[in-house]
NUDRENKE-437093 format. One line per field, with one value per atom (N, C-alpha, C, CB): atom name; x negated, y negated, z; residue in one letter; residue number from 0. Coordinates in steps of 0.1 Angstrom, whole numbers. Glycine has a CB too. Layout:
N
kolvex <- (CA, ...)
X <- (X, ...)
Y <- (Y, ...)
Z <- (Z, ...)
lumpa <- (A, ...)
koldo <- (NUM, ...)
END
This chain:
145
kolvex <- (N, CA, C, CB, N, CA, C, CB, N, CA, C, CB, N, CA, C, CB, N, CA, C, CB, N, CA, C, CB, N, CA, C, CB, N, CA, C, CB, N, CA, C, CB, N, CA, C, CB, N, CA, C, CB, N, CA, C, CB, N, CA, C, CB, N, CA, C, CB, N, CA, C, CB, N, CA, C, CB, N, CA, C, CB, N, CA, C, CB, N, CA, C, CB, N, CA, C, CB, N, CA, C, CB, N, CA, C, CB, N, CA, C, CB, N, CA, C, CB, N, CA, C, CB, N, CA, C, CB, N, CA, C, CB, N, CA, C, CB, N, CA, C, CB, N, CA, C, CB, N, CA, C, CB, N, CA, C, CB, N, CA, C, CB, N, CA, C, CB, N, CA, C, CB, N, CA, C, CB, N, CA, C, CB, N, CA, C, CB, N, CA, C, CB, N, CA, C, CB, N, CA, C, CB, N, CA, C, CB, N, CA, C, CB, N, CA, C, CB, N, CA, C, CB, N, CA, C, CB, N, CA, C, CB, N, CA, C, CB, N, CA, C, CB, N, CA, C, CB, N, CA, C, CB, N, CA, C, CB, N, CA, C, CB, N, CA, C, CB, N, CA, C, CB, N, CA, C, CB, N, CA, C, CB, N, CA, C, CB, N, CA, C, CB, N, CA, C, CB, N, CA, C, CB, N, CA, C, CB, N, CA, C, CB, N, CA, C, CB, N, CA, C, CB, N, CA, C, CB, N, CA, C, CB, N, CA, C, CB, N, CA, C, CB, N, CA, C, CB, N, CA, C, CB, N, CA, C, CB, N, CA, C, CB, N, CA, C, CB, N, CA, C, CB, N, CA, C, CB, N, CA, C, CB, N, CA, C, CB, N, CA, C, CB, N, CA, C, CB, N, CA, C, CB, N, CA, C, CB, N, CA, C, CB, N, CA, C, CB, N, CA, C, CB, N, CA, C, CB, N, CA, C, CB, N, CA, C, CB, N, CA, C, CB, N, CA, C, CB, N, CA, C, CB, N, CA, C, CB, N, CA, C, CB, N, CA, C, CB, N, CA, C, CB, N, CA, C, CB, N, CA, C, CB, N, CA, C, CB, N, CA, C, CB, N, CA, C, CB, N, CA, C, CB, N, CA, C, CB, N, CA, C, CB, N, CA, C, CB, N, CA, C, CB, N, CA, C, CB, N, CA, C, CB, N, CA, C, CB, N, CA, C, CB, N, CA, C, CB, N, CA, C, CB, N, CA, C, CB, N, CA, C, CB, N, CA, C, CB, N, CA, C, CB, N, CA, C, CB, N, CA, C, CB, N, CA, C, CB, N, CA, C, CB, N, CA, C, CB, N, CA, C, CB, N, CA, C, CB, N, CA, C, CB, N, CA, C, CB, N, CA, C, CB, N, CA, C, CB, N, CA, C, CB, N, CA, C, CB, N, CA, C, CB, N, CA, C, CB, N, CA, C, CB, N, CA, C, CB, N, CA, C, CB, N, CA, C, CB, N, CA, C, CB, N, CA, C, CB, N, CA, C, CB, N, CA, C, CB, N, CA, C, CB, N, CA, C, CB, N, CA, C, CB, N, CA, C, CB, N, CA, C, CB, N, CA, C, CB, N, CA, C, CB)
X <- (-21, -32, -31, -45, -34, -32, -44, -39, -38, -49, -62, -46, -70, -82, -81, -94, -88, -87, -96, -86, -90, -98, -105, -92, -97, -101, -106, -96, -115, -124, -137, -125, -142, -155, -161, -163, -171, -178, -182, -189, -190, -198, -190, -217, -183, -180, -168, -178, -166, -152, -155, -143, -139, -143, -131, -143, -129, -120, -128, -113, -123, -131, -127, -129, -139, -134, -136, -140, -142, -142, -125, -149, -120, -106, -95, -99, -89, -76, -64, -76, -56, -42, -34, -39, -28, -12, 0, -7, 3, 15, 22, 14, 33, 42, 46, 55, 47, 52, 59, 43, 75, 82, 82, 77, 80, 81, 67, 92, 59, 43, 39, 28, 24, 21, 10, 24, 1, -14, -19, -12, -30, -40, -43, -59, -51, -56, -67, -51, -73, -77, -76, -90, -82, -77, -83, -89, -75, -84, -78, -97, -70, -61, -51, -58, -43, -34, -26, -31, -13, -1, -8, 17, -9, -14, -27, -17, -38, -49, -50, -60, -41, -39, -38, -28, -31, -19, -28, -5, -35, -44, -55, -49, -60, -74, -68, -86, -56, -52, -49, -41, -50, -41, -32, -34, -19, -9, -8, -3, -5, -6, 8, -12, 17, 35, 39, 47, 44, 51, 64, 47, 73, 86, 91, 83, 100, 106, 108, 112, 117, 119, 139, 111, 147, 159, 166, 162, 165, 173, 169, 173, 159, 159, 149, 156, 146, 135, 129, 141, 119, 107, 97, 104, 83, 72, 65, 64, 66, 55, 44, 59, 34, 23, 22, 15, 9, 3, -7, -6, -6, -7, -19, 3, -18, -27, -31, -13, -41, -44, -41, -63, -30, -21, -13, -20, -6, 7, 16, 9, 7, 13, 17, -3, 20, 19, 40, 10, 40, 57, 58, 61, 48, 55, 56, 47, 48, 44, 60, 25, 69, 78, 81, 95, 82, 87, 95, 77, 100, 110, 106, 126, 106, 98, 109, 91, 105, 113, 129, 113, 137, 150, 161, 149, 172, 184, 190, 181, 189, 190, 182, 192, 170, 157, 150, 147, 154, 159, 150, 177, 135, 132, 129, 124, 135, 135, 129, 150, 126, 114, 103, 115, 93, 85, 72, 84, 64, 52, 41, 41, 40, 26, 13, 20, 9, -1, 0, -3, 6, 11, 16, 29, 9, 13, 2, 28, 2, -11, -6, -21, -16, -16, -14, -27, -5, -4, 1, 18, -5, 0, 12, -4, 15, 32, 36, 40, 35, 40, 48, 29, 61, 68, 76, 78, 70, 73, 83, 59, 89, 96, 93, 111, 96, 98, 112, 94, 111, 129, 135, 136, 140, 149, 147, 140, 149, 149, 161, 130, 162, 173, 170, 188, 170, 166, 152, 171, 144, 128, 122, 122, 107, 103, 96, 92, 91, 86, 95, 80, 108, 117, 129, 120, 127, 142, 149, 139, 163, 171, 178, 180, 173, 180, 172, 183, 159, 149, 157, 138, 165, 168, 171, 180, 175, 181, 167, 184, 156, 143, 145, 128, 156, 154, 163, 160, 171, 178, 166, 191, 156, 146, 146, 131, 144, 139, 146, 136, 163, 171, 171, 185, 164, 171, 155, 186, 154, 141, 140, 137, 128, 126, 134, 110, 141, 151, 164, 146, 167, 181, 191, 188, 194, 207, 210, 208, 199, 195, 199, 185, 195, 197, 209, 184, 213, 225, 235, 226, 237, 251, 248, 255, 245, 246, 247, 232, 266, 269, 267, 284, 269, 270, 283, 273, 284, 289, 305, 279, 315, 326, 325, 334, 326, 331, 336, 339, 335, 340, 336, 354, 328, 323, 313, 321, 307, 295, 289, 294, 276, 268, 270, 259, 271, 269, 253, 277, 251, 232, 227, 221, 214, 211, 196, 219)
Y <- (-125, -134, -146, -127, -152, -172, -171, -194, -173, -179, -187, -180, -184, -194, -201, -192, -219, -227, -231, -232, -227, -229, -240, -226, -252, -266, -275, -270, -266, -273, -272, -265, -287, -284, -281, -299, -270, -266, -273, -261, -284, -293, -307, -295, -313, -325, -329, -326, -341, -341, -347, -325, -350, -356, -346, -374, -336, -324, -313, -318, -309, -296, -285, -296, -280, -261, -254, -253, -258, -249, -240, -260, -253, -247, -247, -255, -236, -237, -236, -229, -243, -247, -237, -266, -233, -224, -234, -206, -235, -241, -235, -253, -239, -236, -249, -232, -241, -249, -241, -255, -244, -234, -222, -233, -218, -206, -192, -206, -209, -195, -202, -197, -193, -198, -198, -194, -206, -212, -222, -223, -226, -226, -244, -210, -255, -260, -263, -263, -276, -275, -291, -267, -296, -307, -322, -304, -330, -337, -339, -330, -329, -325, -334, -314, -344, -346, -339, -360, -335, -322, -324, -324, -333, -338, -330, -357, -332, -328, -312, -336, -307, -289, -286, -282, -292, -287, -283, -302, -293, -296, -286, -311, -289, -273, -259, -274, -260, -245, -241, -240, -250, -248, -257, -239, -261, -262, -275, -262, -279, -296, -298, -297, -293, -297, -292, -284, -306, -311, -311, -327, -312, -318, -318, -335, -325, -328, -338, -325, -350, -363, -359, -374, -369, -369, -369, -386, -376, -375, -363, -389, -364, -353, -343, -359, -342, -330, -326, -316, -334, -333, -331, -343, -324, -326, -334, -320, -334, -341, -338, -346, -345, -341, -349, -340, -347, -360, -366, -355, -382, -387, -397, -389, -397, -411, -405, -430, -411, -402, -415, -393, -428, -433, -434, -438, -442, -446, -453, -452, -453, -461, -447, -474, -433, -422, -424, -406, -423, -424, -413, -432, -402, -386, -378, -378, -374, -361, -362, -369, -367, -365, -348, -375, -348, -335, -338, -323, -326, -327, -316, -327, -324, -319, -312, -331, -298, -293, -291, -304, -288, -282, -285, -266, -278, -279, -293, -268, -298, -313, -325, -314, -317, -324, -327, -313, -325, -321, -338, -315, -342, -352, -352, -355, -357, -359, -370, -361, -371, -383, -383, -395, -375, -382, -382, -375, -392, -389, -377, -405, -368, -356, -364, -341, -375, -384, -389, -394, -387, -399, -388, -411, -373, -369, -357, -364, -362, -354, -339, -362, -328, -315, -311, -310, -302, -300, -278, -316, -276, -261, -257, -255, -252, -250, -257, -257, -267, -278, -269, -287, -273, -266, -275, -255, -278, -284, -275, -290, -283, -279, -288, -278, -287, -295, -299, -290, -313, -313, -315, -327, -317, -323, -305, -344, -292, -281, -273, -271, -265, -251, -242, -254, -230, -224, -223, -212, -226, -231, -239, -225, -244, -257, -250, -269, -236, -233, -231, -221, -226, -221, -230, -203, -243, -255, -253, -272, -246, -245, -261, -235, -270, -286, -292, -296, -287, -288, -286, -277, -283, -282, -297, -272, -305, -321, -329, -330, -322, -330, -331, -320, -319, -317, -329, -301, -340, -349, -362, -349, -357, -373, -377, -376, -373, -381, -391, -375, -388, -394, -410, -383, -405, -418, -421, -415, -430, -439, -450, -448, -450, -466, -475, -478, -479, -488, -485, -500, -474, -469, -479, -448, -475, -482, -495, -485, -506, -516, -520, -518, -510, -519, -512, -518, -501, -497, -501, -484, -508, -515, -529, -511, -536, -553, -557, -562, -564, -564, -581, -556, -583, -595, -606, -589, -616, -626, -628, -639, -626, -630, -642, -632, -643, -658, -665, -660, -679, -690, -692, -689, -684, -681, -687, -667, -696, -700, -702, -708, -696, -698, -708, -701, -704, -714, -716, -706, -710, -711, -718, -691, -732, -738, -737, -752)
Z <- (739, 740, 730, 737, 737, 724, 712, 737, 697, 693, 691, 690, 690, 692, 686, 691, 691, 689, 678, 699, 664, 653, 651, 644, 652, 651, 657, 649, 671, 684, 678, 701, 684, 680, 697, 671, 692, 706, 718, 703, 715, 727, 726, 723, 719, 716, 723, 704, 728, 730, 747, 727, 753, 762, 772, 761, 773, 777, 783, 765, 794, 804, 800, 821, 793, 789, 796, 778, 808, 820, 826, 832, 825, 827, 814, 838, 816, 805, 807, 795, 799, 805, 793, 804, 798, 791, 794, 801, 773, 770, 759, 767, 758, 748, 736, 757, 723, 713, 706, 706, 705, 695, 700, 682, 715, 717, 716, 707, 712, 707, 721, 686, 730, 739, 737, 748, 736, 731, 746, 714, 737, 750, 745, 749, 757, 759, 768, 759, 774, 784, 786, 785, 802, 813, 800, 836, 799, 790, 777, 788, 768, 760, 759, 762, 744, 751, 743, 755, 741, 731, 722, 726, 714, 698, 696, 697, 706, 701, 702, 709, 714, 715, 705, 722, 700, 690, 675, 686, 671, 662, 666, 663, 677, 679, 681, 696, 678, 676, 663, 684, 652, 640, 636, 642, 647, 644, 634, 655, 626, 617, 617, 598, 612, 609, 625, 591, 630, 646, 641, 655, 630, 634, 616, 643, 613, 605, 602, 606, 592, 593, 596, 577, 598, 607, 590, 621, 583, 572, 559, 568, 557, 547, 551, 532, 563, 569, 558, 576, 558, 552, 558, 546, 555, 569, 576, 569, 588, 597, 605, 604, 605, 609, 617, 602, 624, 633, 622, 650, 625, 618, 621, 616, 634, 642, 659, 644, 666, 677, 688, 677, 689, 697, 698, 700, 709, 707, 696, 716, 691, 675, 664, 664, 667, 660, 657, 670, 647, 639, 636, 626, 635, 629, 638, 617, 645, 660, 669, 676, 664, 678, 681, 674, 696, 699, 709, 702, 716, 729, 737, 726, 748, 762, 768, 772, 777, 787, 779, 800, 788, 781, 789, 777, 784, 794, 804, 803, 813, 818, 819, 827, 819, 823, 808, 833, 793, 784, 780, 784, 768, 767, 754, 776, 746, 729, 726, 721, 713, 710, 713, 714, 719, 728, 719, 742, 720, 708, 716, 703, 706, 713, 715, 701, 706, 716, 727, 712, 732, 743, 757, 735, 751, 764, 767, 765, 784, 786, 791, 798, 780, 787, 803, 783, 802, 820, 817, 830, 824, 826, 827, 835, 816, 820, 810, 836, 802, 793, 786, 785, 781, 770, 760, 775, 750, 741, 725, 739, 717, 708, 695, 713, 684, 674, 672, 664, 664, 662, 646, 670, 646, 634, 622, 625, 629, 617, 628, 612, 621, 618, 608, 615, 614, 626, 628, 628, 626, 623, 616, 619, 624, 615, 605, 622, 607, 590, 578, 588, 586, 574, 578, 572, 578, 577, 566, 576, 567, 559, 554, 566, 562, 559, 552, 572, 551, 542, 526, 547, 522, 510, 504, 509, 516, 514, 505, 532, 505, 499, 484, 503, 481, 464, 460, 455, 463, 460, 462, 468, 471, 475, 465, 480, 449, 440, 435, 431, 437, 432, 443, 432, 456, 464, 468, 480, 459, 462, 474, 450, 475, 492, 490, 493, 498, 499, 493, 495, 491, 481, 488, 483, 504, 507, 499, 522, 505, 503, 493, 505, 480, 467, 462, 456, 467, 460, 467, 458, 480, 485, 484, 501, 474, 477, 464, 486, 466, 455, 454, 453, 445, 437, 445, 420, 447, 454, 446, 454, 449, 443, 435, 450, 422, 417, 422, 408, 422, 429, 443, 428, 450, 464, 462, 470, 470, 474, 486, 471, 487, 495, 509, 488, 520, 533, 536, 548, 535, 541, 528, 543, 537, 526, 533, 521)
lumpa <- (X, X, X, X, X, X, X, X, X, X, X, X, X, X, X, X, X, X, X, X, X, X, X, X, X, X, X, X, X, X, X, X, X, X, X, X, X, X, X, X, X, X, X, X, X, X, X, X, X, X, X, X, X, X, X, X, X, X, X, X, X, X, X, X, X, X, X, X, X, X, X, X, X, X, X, X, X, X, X, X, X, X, X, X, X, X, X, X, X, X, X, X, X, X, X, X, X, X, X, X, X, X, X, X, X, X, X, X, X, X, X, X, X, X, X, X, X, X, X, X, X, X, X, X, X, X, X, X, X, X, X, X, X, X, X, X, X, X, X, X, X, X, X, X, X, X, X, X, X, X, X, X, X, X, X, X, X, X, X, X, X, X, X, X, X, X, X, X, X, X, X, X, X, X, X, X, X, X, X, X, X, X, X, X, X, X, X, X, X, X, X, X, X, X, X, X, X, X, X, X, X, X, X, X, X, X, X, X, X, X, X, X, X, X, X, X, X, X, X, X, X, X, X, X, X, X, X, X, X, X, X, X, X, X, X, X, X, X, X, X, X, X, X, X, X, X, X, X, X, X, X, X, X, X, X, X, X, X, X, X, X, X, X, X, X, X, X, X, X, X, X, X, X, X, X, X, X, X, X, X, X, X, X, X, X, X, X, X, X, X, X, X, X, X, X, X, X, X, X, X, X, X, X, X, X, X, X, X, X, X, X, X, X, X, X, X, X, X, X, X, X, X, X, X, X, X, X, X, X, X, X, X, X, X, X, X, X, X, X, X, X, X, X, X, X, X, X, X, X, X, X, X, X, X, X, X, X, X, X, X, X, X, X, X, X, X, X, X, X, X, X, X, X, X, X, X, X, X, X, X, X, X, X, X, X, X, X, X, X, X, X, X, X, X, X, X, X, X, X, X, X, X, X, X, X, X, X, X, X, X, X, X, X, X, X, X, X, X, X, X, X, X, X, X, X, X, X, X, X, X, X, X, X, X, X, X, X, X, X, X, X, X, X, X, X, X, X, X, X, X, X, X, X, X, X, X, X, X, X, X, X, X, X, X, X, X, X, X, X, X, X, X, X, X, X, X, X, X, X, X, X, X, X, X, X, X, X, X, X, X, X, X, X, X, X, X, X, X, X, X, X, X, X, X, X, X, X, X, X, X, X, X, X, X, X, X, X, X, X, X, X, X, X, X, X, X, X, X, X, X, X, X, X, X, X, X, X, X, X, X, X, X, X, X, X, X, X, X, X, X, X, X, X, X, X, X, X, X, X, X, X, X, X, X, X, X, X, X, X, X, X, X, X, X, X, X, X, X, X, X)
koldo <- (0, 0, 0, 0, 1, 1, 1, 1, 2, 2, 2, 2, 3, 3, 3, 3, 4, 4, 4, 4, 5, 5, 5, 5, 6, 6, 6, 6, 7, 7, 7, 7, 8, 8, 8, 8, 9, 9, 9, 9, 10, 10, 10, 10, 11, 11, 11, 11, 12, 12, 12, 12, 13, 13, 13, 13, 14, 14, 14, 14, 15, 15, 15, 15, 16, 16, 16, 16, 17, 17, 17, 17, 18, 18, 18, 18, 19, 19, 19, 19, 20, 20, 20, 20, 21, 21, 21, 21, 22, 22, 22, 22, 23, 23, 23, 23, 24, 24, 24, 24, 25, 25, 25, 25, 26, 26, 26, 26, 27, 27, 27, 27, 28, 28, 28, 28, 29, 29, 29, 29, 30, 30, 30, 30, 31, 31, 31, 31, 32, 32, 32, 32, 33, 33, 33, 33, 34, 34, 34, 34, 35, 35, 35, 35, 36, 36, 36, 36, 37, 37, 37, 37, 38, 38, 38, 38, 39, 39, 39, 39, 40, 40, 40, 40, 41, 41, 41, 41, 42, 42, 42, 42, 43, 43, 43, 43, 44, 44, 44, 44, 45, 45, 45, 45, 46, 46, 46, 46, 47, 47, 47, 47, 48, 48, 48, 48, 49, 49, 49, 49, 50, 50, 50, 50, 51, 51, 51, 51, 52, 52, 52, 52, 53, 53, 53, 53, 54, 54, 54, 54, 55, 55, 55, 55, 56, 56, 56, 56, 57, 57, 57, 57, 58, 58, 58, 58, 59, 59, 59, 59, 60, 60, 60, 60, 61, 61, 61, 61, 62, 62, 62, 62, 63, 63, 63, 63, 64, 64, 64, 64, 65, 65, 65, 65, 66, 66, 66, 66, 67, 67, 67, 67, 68, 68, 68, 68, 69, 69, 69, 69, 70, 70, 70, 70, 71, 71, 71, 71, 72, 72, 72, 72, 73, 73, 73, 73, 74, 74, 74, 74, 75, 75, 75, 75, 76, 76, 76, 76, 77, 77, 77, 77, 78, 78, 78, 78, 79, 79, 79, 79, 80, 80, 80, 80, 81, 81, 81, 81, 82, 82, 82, 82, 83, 83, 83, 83, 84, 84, 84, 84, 85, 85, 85, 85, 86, 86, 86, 86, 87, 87, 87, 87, 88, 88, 88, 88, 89, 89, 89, 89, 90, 90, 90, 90, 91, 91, 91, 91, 92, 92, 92, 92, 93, 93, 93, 93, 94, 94, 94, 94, 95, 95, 95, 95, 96, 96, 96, 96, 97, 97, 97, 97, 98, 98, 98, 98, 99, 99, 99, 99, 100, 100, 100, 100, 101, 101, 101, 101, 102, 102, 102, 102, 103, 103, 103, 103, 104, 104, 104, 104, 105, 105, 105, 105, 106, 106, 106, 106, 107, 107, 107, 107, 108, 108, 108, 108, 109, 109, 109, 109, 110, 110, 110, 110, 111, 111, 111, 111, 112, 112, 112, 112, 113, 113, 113, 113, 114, 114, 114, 114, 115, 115, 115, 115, 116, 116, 116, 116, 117, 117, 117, 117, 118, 118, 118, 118, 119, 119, 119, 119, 120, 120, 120, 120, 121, 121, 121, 121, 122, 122, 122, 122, 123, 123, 123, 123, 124, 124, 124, 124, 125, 125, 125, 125, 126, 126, 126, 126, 127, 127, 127, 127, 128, 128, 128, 128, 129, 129, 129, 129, 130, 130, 130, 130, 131, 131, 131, 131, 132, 132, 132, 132, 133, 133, 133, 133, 134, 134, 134, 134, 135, 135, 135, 135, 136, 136, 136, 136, 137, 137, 137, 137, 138, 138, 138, 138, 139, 139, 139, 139, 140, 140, 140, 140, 141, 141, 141, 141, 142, 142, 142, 142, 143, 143, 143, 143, 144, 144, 144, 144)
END
């Protein structure tokens, strides 16, 4: 049986609880209903950390409730049909839906690549940026005026 949706509010909302939809995230199978889009399931069941970041898998959450959301990515369906990136705002509940998180091994609770976070301190905003731009050879001058 799916966890209840701790984080619904009862009467509010613009979603039919008359019916409920069965989906998958990570393999757990939880509940929605018609109205729902991933993001907001996801959220009235609990769920907050969607994913990882690509370089130092750090956590993500949902962040924003449009298409303007930069953290919620997941990947839809599997094997050929197989859809990465996709924002969980931006997609409407359907029965059957099976979604994943990305960027962890072998789980998003326990990302072993997650260890890469204990160096963030060392590589601050813009590291590349300021640590590869070297200074102009002597005697070299500028073309752009």
């Amino acid at each position: 049986m799916p966890p209840p949706q701790i984080n619904r509010l009862r009467d509010k909302g613009l979603v039919d609880r008359k019916k409920v939809l069965r989906f998958d995230f990570d393999g757990t199978r939880l509940t929605g209903h018609p109205g729902d889009t991933l993001a907001s399931a996801l959220l009235a069941n609990g769920i907050r950390l969607v994913g990882r970041s690509f370089k130092y898998h750090r956590p993500r959450g949902i962040l924003t409730a449009g298409s303007e959301e930069p953290n919620a990515l997941v990947e839809l369906r599997g094997g050929a049909r197989r859809e990465p990136n996709t924002r969980a705002t931006t997609v409407e509940l359907y029965d059957g839906l099976n979604a994943a998180s990305q960027n962890r091994w072998p789980s998003l609770k326990y990302d072993l690549r997650a260890a890469t976070q204990l160096a963030g301190p060392i590589f601050s905003a813009g590291f590349y940026y300021k640590t590869f731009m070297w200074p102009a050879p002597s005697g070299r001058r500028s073309t752009s005026r």
